[in-house]
N, C-alpha and C positions, 0 to 999 in steps of 0.2 A: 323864945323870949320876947323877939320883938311882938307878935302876934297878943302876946298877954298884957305885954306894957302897954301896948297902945291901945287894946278894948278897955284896960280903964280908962285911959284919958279919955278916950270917947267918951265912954257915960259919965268924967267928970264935964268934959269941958265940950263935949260935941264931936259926931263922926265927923263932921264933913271938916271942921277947925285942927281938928287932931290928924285926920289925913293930908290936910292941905301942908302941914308942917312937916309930915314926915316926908313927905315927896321935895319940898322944898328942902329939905335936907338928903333927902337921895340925888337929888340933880347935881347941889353942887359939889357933891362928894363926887358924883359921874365927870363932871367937869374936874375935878384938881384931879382925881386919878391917872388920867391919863401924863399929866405934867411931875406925878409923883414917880414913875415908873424909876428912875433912878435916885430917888432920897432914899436914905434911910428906910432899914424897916421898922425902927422906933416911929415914923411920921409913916409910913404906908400902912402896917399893919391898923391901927386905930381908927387910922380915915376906911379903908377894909371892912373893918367890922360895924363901924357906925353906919358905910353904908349899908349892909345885911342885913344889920337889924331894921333900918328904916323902909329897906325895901320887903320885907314880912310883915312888917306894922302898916303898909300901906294895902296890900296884898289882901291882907283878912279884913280891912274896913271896906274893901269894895263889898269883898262876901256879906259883910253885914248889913251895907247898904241895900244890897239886891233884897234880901229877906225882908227886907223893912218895905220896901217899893214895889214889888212884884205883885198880883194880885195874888192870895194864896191856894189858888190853885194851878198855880205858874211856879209855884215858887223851886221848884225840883228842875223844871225846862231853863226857867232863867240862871240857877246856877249853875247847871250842866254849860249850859250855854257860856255863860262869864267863865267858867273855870278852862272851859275848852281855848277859847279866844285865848284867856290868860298865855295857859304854853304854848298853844302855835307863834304868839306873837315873841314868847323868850327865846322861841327857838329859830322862828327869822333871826329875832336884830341880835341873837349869838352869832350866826352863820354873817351876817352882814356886818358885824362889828370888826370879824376877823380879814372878811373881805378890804372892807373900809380903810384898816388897820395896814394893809399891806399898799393901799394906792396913797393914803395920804400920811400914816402914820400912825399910832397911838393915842396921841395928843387928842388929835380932830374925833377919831374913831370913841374912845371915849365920851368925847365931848357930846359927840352925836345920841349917847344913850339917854341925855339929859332931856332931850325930846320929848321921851314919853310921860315924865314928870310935869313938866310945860301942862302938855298936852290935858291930864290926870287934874290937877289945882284949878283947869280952865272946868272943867267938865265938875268937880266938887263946889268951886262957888256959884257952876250956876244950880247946884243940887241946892246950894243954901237958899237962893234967891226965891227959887222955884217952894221949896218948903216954906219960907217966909211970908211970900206971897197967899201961900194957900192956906195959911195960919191969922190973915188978917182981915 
């Protein structure tokens, strides 16, 4: 669902504006999660699923980016490529998250998945800039 929702917004309002949101909202869902662990699961579950879907909605705008920016005859090597990167990297900061989770806690452990979102909105504005730039 997230994947569909957020290809429109793309083509309404822009990949790189529509990814930066949805990561801005997977991060700080990454953040309260961990401080959620004992609320309610009327407050857990929702924050849960909003991050899911955000984190699929961001997921499939990389995919789409790559097609759009690869040359195309790259364009099968650069997905292979992004898609691979993609799970090695879930499957570190899973394996590291539980690590994390046992030396400082939850809270931090959590907190620390917010990173890759940072990381992701840094790397799409400069996708804008860099498009804007080469649009003028």
């Amino acid at each position: 669902m997230g994947a569909v929702v957020a290809g429109s917004w793309a083509d309404t309002w822009g990949r790189e504006r529509t990814t930066i949101w949805m990561m801005a909202i997977s991060g700080s869902c990454a953040l309260a999660m961990g401080w959620l662990m004992d609320a309610s699961a009327w407050i857990v579950v929702p924050v849960a699923l909003v991050w899911g879907f955000t984190i699929v909605a961001d997921s499939a705008q990389y995919s789409a980016v790559v097609t759009e920016v690869a040359p195309p005859e790259a364009v099968g090597t650069a997905l292979m490529l992004q898609t691979s990167l993609g799970f090695a990297l879930t499957a570190v900061s899973i394996q590291l998250t539980i690590w994390l989770a046992d030396v400082v806690g939850w809270q931090v452990a959590y907190g620390m998945l917010a990173i890759g979102p940072v990381c992701g909105i840094v790397s799409m504005m400069r996708l804008r800039w860099v498009r804007a730039e080469g649009n003028s």
